[in-house]
Structures are given as structure tokens and as C-alpha cells.
C-alpha positions as a Markdown table, in Angstrom:
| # | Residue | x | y | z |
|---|---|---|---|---|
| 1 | Unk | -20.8 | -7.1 | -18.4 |
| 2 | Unk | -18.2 | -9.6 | -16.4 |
| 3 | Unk | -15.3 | -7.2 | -17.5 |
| 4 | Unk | -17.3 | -4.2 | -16.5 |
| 5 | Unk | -18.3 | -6.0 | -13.0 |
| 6 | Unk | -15.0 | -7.1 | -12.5 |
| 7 | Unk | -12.9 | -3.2 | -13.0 |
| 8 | Unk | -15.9 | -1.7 | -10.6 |
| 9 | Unk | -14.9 | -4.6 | -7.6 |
| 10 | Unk | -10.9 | -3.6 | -8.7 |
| 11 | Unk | -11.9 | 0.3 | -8.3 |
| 12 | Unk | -13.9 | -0.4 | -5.5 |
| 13 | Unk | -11.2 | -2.7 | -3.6 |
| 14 | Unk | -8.5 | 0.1 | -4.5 |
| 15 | Unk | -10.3 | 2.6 | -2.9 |
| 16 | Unk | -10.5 | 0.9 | 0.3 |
| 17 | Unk | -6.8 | 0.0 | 0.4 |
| 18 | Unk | -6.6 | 4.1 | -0.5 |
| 19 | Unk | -8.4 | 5.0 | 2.7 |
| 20 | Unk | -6.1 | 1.9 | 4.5 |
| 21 | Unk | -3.1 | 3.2 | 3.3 |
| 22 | Unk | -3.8 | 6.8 | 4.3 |
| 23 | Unk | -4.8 | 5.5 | 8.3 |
| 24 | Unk | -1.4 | 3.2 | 8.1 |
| 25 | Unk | 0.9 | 6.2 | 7.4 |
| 26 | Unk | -0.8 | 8.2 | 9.6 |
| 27 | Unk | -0.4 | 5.6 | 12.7 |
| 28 | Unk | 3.2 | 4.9 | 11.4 |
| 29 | Unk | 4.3 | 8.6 | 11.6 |
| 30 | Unk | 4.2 | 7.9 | 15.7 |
| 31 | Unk | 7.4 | 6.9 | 15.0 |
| 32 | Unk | 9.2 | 9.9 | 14.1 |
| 33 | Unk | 7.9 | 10.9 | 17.6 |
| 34 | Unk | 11.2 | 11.0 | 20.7 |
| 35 | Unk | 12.4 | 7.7 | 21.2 |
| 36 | Unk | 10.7 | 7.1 | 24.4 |
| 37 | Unk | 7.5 | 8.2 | 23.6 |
| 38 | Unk | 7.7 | 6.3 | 20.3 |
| 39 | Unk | 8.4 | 3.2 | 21.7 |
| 40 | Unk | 5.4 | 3.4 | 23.8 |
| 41 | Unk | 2.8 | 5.1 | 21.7 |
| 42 | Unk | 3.6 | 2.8 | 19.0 |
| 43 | Unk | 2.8 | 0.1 | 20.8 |
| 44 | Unk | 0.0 | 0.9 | 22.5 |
| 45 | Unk | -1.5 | 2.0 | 19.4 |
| 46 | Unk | -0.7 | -1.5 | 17.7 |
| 47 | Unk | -2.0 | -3.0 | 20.8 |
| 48 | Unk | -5.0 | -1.1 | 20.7 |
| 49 | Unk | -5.6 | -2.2 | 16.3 |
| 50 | Unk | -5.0 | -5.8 | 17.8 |
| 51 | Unk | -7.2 | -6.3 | 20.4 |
| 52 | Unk | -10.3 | -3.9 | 19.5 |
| 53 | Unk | -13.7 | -5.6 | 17.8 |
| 54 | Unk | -14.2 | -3.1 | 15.3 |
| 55 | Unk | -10.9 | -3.0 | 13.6 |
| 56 | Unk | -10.8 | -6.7 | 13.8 |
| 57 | Unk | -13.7 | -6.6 | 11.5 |
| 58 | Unk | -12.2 | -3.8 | 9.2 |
| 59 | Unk | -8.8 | -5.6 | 8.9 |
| 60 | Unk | -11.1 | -8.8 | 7.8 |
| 61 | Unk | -12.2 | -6.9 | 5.1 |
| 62 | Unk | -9.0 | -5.3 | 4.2 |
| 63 | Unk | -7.5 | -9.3 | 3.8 |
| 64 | Unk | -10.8 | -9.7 | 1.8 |
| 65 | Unk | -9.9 | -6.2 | -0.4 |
| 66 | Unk | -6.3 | -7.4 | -0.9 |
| 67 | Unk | -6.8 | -10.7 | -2.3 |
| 68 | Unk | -9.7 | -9.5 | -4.2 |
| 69 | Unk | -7.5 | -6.7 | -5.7 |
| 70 | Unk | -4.8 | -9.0 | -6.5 |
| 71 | Unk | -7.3 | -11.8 | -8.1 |
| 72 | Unk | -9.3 | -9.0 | -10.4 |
| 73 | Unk | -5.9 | -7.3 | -11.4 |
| 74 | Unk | -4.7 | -10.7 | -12.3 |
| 75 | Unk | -8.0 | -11.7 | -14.4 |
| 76 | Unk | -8.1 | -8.2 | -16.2 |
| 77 | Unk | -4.8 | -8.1 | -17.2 |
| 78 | Unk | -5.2 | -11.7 | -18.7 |
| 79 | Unk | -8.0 | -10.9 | -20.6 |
| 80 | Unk | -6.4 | -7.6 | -21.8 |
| 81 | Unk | -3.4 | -9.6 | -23.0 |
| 82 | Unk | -5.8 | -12.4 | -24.6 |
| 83 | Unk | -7.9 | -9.6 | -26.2 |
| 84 | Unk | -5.3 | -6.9 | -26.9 |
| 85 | Unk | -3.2 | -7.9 | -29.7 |
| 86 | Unk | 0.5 | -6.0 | -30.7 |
| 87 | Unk | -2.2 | -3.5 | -32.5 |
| 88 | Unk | -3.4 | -2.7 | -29.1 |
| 89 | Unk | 0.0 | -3.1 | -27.3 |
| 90 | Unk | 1.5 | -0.2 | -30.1 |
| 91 | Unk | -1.3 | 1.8 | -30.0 |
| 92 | Unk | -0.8 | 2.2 | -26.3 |
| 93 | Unk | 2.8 | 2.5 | -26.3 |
| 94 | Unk | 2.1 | 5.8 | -28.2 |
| 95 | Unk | -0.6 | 7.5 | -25.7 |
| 96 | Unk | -0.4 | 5.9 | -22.3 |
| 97 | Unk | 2.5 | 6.2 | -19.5 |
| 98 | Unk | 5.2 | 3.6 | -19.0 |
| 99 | Unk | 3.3 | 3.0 | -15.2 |
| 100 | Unk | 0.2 | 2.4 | -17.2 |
| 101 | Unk | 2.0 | -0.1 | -19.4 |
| 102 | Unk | 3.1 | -1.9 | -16.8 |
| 103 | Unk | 1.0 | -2.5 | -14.1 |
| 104 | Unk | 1.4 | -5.5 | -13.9 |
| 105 | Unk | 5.4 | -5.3 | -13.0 |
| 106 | Unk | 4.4 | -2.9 | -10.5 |
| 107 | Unk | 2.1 | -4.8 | -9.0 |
| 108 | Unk | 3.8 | -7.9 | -8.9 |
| 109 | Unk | 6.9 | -6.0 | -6.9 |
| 110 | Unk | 4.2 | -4.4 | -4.5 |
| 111 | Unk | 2.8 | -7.9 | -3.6 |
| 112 | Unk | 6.4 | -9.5 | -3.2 |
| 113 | Unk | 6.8 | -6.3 | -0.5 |
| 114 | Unk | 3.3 | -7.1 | 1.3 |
| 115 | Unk | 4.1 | -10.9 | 1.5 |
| 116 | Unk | 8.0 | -10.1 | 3.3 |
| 117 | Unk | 6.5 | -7.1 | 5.1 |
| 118 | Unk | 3.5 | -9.3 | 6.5 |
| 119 | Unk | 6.0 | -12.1 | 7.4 |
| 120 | Unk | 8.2 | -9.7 | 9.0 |
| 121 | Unk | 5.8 | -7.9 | 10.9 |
| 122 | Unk | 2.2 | -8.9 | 11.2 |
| 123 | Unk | 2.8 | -12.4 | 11.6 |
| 124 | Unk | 5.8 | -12.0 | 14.6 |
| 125 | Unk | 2.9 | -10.0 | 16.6 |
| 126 | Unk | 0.4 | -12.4 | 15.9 |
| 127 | Unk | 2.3 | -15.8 | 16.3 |
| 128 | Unk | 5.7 | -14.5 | 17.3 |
| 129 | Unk | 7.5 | -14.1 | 21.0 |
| 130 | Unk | 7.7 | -10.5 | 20.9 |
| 131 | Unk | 9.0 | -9.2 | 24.5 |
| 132 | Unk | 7.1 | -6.7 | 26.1 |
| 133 | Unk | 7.5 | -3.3 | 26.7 |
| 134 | Unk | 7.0 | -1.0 | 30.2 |
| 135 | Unk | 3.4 | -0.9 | 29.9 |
| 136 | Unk | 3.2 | -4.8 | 28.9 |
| 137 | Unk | 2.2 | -4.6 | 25.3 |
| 138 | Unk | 4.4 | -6.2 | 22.8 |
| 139 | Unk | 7.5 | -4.7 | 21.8 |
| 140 | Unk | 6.2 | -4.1 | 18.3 |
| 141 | Unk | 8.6 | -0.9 | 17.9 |
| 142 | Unk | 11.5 | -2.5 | 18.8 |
| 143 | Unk | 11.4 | -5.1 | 16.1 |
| 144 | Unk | 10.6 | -2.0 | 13.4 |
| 145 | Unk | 13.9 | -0.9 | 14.4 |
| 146 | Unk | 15.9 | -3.7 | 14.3 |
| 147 | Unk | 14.3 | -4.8 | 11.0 |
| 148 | Unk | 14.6 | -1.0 | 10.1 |
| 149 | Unk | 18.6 | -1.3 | 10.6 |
| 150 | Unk | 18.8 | -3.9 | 7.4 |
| 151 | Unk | 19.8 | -1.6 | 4.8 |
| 152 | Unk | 19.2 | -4.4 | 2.3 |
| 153 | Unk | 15.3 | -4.3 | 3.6 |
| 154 | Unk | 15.5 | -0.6 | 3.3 |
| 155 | Unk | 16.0 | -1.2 | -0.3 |
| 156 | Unk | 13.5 | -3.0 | -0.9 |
| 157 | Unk | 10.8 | -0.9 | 1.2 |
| 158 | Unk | 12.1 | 1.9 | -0.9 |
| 159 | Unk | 12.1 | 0.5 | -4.3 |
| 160 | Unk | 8.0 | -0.9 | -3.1 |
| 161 | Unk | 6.8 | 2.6 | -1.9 |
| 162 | Unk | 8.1 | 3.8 | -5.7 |
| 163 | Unk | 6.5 | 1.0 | -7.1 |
| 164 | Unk | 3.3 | 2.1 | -4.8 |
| 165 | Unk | 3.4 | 5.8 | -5.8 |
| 166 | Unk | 3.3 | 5.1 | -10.0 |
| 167 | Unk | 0.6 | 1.7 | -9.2 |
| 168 | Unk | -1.7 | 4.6 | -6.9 |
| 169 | Unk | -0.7 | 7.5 | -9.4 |
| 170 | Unk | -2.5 | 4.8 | -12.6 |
| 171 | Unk | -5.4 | 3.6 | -10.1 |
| 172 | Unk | -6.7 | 6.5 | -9.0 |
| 173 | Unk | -7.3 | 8.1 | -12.6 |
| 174 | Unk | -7.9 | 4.7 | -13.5 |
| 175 | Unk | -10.5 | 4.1 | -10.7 |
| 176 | Unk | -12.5 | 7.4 | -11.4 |
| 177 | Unk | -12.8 | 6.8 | -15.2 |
| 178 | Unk | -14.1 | 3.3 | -14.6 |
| 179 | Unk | -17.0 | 5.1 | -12.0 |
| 180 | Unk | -17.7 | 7.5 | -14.5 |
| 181 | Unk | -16.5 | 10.5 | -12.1 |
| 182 | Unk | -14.3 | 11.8 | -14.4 |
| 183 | Unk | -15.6 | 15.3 | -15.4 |
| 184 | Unk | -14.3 | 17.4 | -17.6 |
| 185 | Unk | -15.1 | 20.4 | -15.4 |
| 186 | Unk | -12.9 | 19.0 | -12.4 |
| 187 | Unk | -9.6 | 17.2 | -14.6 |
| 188 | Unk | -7.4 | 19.4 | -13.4 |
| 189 | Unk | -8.6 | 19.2 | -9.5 |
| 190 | Unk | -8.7 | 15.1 | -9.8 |
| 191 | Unk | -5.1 | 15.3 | -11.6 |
| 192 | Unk | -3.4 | 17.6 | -8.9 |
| 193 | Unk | -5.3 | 15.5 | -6.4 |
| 194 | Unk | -4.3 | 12.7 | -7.8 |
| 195 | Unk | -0.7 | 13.3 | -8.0 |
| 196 | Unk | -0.6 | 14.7 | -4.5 |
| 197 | Unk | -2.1 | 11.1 | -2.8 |
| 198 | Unk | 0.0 | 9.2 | -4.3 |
| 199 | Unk | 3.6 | 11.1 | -3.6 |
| 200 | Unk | 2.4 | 11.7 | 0.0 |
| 201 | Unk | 1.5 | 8.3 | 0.4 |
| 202 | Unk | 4.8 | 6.7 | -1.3 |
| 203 | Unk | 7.1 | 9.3 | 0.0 |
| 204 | Unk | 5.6 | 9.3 | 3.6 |
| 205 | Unk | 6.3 | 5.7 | 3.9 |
| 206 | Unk | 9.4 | 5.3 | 2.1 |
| 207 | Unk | 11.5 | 7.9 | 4.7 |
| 208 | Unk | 10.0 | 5.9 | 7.6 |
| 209 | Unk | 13.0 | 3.0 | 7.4 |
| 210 | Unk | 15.4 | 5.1 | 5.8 |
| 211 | Unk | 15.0 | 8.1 | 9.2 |
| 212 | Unk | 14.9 | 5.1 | 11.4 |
| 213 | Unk | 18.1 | 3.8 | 9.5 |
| 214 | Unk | 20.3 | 6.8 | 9.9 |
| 215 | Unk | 19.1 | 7.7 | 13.5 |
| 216 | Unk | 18.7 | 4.4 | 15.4 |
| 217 | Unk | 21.8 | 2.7 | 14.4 |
């Protein structure tokens, strides 16, 4: 019943960072917008995230979702190794993905991304001296475009978002078996679906630092 409990919070938490991740890219595509109105759209939306009650609250519970996530991933995959056996680990080898085999290495390079990509972003416009911009909101878009100009960082944001697309690609089909959604009537729908998320998702993100690379240098 604990193991049970404990891949419904993981689906459940997954789901929500789905939705997040979805309103994230959507925000972040202001930046393929002209320079100029970029650089102050961008920030006034940021500004807007920052200082409005309500998605104070949401962000809370995204934090809450993120560590959860990370905490339950960690527990299950212990107990799978504990419980599994080389019987179990062969037997999978034969049916599963390599992504489903190793969730555990995507995940780990997906939470050394969020803990640089937090560092280098959400706490410089919390606690950082950001300038501001015309309108007097912090210069939020200036700083994605000079961090954006490290092609070392672009590397890494790439290498992540591929990580992301197999991890989303595993947890949605793994997400919907656990619920018991998984009808026979609707595989091929959930698996297109499925497949679409998560290469929208990765790939939406991943050409973010690699555009602002090649066009703001």
C-alpha cells in the first residue's frame, strides 16, 4: 500500500510539473519576439510572476511538487533496486526502453540542470542586483542573454532538455498506468500524445539558448 501511495504522489507531482512545464515554455517563447519588445515583455511578464499573490502560492506548491518528486523517485527506485534482483534487472533489459532503464541517470542530470539553472536565474532576481530596464522592472532578459552567450551552458541546457524529453516521454506512460487510465481503446491516442508533449516540450526549450546564442552574440 506505501509503494502504491507513494507512485500515485510521484504521478501526481509529475503531472503538475507537466502543466508547469507547458506555462514556462509558453512564457519563455516571448523571447523569440524583436529584440525590443522582448526585452520588455519579458520582463514585465517575470515581474508580473514575481509580484502577483496567486502565482506566489502556485510557485509554493511547485517547490513543494519538485522536492516531493525528487524524494519519491529516489524512495522507489531504492526499493526497486532492494526488491528487484539481476532476475528483474534481465527481465527488463529484454522488454523495457533504455530511458525506462535508466531513469534514474536521467533524472539525476535533470536535477543537476534545475539546481545551476535556479542559481543562475531565479535566485539573481530574487536576491541578486539585477539593473532595471525602461519600464523599471528588473533586467531579467538581459541576464538570459548574457548567460545565453556561454556556449558551455548551452551544452548543458541542451544535453537537460534531451534528458527531459526521454524522463517526460517514461513518466507520462508511466503516470497513466499507475492511475489506471491506460485503456486499451485509447493506446494509440495516449502514445502519439505522449510522444508529442514531450518533443515539444524538450525541443521548445532546448532552441531557446541555442537561437539566443547564434543571434545575440
Amino acid at each position: 500500500m506505501q509503494t502504491l501511495t507513494r507512485k500515485i504522489i510521484l504521478c501526481f507531482t509529475g503531472l503538475f510539473l507537466c502543466f508547469f512545464l507547458v506555462i514556462h515554455l509558453l512564457g519563455n517563447l516571448q523571447l523569440f519576439l524583436p529584440p525590443e519588445e522582448a526585452h520588455l515583455q519579458f520582463n514585465a511578464y517575470s515581474h508580473f510572476l514575481s509580484g502577483n499573490p496567486l502565482i506566489k502560492l502556485v510557485s509554493y506548491g511547485l517547490y513543494a511538487s519538485i522536492i516531493a518528486h525528487v524524494v519519491y523517485a529516489l524512495i522507489i527506485t531504492v526499493q526497486n533496486k532492494k526488491s528487484g534482483g539481476n532476475y528483474q534487472k534481465d527481465q527488463r533489459g529484454r522488454s523495457s526502453k533504455w530511458y525506462s532503464r535508466n531513469m534514474g541517470v536521467l533524472g539525476t542530470i535533470i536535477l543537476v540542470f534545475l539546481i545551476i539553472h535556479f542559481k543562475n536565474f531565479w535566485y539573481e532576481y530574487k536576491f541578486g542586483s539585477l539593473p532595471l530596464d525602461a519600464n523599471g522592472n528588473r533586467d531579467l532578459y538581459q541576464l538570459v542573454v548574457e548567460i545565453y552567450q556561454i556556449w558551455w551552458y548551452v551544452i548543458i541546457y541542451v544535453v537537460a532538455m534531451i534528458a527531459l524529453g526521454y524522463h517526460l516521454l517514461h513518466g507520462f506512460f508511466s503516470a497513466i498506468r499507475t492511475l489506471g487510465v491506460f485503456h486499451p481503446k485509447f493506446v494509440k491516442g495516449i502514445r502519439y500524445f505522449g510522444i508529442f508533449y514531450s518533443l515539444a516540450i524538450s525541443l521548445g526549450f532546448a532552441i531557446i539558448p541555442i537561437y539566443i546564442y547564434f543571434t545575440k552574440s
